[in-house]
N, C-alpha and C positions, 0 to 999 in steps of 0.2 A: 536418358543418356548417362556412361557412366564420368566417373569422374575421374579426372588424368591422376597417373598414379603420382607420387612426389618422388625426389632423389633422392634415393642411399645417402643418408649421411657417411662422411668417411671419420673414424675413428682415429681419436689424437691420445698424446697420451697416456695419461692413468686408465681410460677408456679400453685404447686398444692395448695396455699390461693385463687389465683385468679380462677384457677374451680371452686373451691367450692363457692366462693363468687356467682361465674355466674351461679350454679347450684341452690344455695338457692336463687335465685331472677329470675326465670325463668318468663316471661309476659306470660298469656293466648292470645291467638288468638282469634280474636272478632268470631261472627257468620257468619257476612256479609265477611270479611277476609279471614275465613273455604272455604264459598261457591267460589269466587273466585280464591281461591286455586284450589281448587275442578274440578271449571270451564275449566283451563287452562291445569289441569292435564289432565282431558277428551280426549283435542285436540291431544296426543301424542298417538302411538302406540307404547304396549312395545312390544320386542321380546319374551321375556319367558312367556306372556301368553298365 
């Protein structure tokens, strides 16, 4: 059987300054980066599809 999930903590705050700081300065991922990604993702087989 599994196990109940727990609650979200709700975020107070230096906690939720620091999301947000991390949120407003999110880096793009290059293109070369993407494909890599991309590449490695390829190699796994999921179950649910």
């Amino acid at each position: 059987m599994a196990r109940p999930i727990k609650e979200t903590p709700i975020l107070k705050r230096k906690d939720a300054q620091r999301f947000f700081e991390k949120m407003d300065n999110i880096q793009k991922v290059s293109p070369e980066e993407l494909a890599r990604i991309k590449r490695n993702a390829s190699r796994y087989v999921f179950v649910n599809d």
